[in-house]
C-alpha positions as CSV (number, residue, x, y, z in Angstrom):
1,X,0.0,0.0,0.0
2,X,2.7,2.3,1.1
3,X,4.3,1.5,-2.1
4,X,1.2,2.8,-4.4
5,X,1.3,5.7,-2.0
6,X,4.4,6.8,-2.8
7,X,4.1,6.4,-6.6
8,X,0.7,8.1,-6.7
9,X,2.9,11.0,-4.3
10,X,5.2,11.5,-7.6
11,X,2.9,11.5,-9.8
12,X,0.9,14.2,-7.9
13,X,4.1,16.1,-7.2
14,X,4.3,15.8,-10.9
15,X,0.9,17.3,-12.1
16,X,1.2,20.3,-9.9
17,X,4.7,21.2,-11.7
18,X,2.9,20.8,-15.0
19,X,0.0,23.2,-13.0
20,X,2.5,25.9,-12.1
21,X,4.1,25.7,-15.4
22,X,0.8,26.3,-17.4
23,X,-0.4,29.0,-15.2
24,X,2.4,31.1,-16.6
25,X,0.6,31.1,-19.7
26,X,-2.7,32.8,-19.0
27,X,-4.1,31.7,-22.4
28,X,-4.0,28.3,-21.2
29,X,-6.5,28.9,-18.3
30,X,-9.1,26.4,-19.2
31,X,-6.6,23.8,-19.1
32,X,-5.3,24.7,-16.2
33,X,-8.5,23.8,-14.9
34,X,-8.9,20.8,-16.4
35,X,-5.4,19.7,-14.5
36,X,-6.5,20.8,-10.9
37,X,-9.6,18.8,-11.5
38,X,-7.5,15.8,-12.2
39,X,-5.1,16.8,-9.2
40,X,-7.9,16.8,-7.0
41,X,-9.1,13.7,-4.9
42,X,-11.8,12.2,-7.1
């Protein structure tokens, strides 16, 4: 389990550099939603 944990950790760690990356490009604000949707805890 822990295991999964920490894999699911990188990948989330991941996704939220891709996040802060695209919010420097304000014409990419819907997609910028679409990636804290996936970010977030379904």
């Amino acid at each position: 389990m822990s295991h999964t944990n920490k894999k699911a950790l990188s990948l989330n760690s991941k996704l939220v550099t891709l996040y802060e990356t695209v919010n420097k490009h304000s014409e990419w604000k819907n997609y910028n939603l679409l990636i804290f949707f996936l970010i977030s805890p379904s």
